[in-house]
C-alpha positions as CSV (number, residue, x, y, z in Angstrom):
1,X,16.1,-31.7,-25.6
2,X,19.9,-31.7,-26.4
3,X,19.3,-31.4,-30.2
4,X,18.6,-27.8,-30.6
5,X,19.8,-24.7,-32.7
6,X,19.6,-21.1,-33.1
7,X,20.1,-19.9,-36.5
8,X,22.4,-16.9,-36.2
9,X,20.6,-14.3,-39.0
10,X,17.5,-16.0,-38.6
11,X,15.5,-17.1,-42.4
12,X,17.5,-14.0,-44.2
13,X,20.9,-15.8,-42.8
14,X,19.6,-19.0,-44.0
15,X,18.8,-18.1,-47.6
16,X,21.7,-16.1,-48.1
17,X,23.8,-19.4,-47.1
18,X,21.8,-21.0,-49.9
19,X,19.8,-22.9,-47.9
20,X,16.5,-24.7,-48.9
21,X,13.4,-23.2,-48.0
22,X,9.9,-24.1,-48.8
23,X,6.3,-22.6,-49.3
24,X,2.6,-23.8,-48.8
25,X,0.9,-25.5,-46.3
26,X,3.4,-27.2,-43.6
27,X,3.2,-30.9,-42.7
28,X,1.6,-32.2,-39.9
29,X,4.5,-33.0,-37.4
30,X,4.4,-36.6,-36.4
31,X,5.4,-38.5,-33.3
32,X,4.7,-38.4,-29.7
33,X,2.2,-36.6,-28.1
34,X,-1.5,-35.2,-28.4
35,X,-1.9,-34.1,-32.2
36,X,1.2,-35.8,-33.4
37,X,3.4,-33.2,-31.5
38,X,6.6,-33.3,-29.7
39,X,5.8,-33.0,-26.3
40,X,8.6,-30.4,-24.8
41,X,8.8,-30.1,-20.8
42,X,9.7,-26.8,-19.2
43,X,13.2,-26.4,-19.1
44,X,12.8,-26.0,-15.3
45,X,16.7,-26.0,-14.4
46,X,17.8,-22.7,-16.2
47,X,14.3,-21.1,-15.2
48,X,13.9,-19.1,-11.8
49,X,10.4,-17.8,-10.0
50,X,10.2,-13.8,-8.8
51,X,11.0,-15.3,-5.2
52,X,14.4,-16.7,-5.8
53,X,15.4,-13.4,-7.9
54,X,14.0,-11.6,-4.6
55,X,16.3,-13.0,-2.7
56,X,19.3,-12.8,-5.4
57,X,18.4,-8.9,-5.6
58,X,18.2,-8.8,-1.3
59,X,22.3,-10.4,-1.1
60,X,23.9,-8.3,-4.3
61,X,26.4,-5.9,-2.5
62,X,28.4,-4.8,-5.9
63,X,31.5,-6.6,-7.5
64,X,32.3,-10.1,-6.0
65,X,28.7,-10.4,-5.6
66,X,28.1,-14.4,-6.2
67,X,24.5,-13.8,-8.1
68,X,23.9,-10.2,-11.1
69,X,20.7,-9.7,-12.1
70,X,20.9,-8.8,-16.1
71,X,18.2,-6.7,-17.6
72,X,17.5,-6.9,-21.2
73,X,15.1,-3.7,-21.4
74,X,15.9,-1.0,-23.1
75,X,18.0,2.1,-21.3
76,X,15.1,4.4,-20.4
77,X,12.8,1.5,-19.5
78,X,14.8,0.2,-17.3
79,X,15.9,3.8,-15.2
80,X,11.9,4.1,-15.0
81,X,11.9,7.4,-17.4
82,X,10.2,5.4,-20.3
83,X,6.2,4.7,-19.8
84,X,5.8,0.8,-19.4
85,X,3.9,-0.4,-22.2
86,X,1.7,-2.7,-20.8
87,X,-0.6,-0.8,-18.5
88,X,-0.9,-0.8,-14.7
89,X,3.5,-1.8,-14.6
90,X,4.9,0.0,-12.7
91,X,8.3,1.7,-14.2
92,X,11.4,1.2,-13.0
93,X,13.6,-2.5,-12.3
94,X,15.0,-5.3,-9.7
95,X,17.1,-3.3,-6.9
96,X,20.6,-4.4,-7.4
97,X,20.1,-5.1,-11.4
98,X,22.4,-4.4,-14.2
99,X,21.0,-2.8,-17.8
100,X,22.1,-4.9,-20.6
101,X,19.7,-4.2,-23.4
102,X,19.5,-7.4,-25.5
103,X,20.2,-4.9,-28.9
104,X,23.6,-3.9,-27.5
105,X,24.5,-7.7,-28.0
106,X,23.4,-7.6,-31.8
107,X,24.7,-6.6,-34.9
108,X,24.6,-2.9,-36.0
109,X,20.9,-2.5,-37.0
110,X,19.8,-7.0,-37.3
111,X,18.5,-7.3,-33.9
112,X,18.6,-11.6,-35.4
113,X,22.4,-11.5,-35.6
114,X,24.6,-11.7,-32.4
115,X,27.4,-9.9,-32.6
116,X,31.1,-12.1,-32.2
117,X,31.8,-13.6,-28.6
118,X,34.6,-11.5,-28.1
119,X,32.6,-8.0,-28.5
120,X,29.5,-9.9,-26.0
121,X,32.1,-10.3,-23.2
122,X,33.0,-6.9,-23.5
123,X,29.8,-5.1,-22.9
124,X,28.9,-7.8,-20.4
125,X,32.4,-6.7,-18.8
126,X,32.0,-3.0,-19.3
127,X,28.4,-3.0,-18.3
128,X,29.7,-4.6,-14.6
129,X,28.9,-8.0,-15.2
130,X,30.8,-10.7,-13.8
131,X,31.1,-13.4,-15.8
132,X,32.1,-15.9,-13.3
133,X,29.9,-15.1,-10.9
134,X,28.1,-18.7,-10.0
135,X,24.7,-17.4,-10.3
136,X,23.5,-14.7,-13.5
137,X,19.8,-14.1,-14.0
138,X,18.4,-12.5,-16.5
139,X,15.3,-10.4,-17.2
140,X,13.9,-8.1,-19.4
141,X,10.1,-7.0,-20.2
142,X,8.4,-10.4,-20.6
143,X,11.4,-13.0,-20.8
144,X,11.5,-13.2,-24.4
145,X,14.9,-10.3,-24.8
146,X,15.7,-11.9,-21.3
147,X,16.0,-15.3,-23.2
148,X,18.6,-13.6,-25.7
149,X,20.6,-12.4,-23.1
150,X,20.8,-15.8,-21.6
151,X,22.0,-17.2,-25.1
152,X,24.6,-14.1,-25.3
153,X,25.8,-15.4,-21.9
154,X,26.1,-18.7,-23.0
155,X,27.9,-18.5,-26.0
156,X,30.7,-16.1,-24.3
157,X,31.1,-18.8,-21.6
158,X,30.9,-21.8,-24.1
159,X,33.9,-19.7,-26.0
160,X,35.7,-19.9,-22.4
161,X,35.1,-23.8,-22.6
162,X,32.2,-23.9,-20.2
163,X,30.6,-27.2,-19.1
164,X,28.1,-27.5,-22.0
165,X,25.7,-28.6,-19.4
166,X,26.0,-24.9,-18.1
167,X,23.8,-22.6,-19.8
168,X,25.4,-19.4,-18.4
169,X,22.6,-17.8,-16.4
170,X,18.7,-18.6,-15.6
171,X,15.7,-16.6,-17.2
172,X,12.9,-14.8,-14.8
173,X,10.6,-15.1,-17.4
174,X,7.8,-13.7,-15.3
175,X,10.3,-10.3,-15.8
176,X,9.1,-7.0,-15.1
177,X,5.7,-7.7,-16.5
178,X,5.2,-9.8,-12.8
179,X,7.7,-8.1,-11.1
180,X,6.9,-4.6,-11.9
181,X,2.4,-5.5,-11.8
182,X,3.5,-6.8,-7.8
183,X,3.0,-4.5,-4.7
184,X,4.9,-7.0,-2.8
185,X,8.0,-6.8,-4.9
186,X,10.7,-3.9,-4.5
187,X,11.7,-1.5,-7.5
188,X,14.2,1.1,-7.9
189,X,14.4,3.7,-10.7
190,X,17.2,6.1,-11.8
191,X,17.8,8.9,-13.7
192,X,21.0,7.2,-15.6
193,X,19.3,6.6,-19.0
C-alpha cells in the first residue's frame, strides 16, 4: 500500500498541530476482507529471512563492503555486556554488524520524533555506515527499533532524491530474538559498549 504515513511526534505532535482527535468507541472499519478489514500482505520486498543476513554477515570485509548489517539495540546489548531480556538469547550480535541504536536517531529525550535528515546521515556516517552501499539490513531485538532504523535510512536517502520505490535497507525482523535463540547461527560480542 502506497498511501501510508508516519506521523513525526506521534498523537502529542498531532494535537499540538491542532489536529482533530476523538474519543469513545472506534468504528468498525469497512471494506475488504474478513471482518470488514483491510487485508494488508507482507511487505515481502523490503523484508529478509536469518539465512540471507547469514550470508550478508559471511561477505562483509569492512568499508566498500556492498551489504552493512545495522543494529538498532542498545550499546551494551549489542557488545553482549547487557543480559538479553528475553530468556534463553544468547548475548552478543550478527558478526560483521554495526550498532546504531534507534534512540541515537531521535530527538533529545521523544524517542517518537526523528531528529532532521541531515543529523541521521551523520551518525549513520560516523557510526561506519555506508550509505550507498546496495544492500543495508537492519536489526535490532525483535524488528520493531529495526523497523525505525529502516525509516531513518529512508528518509536520509529520500533527502538525496532516492527512487521512492527504494526503501533504503531491508528489516530481519526475526532479529536477535531468532538469531541470538539459534545454535546454528554465529555471534560475536565485544567489550566496546
Amino acid at each position: 500500500h502506497h498511501n501510508v504515513f508516519i506521523l513525526n511526534g506521534g498523537l502529542p505532535a498531532w494535537e499540538a498541530a491542532g489536529g482533530a482527535v476523538e474519543s469513545g468507541e472506534p468504528a468498525a472499519p469497512t471494506g475488504s476482507g474478513g471482518g470488514g478489514g483491510y487485508p494488508v500482505p507482507p511487505p515481502a520486498k523490503f523484508m529478509v529471512a536469518a539465512d540471507e543476513v547469514l550470508e550478508a554477515s559471511k561477505g562483509i570485509k569492512g568499508a566498500g563492503s556492498k551489504e552493512q548489517i545495522i543494529d538498532a539495540r542498545a550499546e551494551a546489548r549489542f557488545a553482549g555486556t547487557a543480559p538479553e531480556p528475553r530468556p534463553g538469547i544468547e548475548p552478543g550480535h550478527i558478526p560483521g554488524s554495526i550498532n546504531v541504536n534507534f534512540a541515537r536517531l531521535c530527538a533529545e529525550g521523544d524517542v517518537t520524533t526523528f531528529r532532521p535528515v541531515a543529523e541521521m546521515e551523520k551518525i549513520f556516517e560516523d557510526s561506519g555506515v555506508d550509505l550507498a552501499a546496495p544492500k543495508l539490513f537492519t536489526t535490532c531485538g525483535s524488528g520493531v527499533t529495526g523497523a525505525a532504523v529502516s525509516f531513518g535510512l529512508y528518509m536520509v536517502k529520500q533527502a538525496k532524491h532516492a527512487d521512492p520505490e527504494d526503501l533504503g535497507s531491508y528489516l530481519y525482523d526475526g532479529s536477535w530474538t531468532e538469531w541470538g535463540g539459534r545454535s546454528d547461527l554465529p555471534k560475536e560480542v565485544s567489550q566496546e559498549a
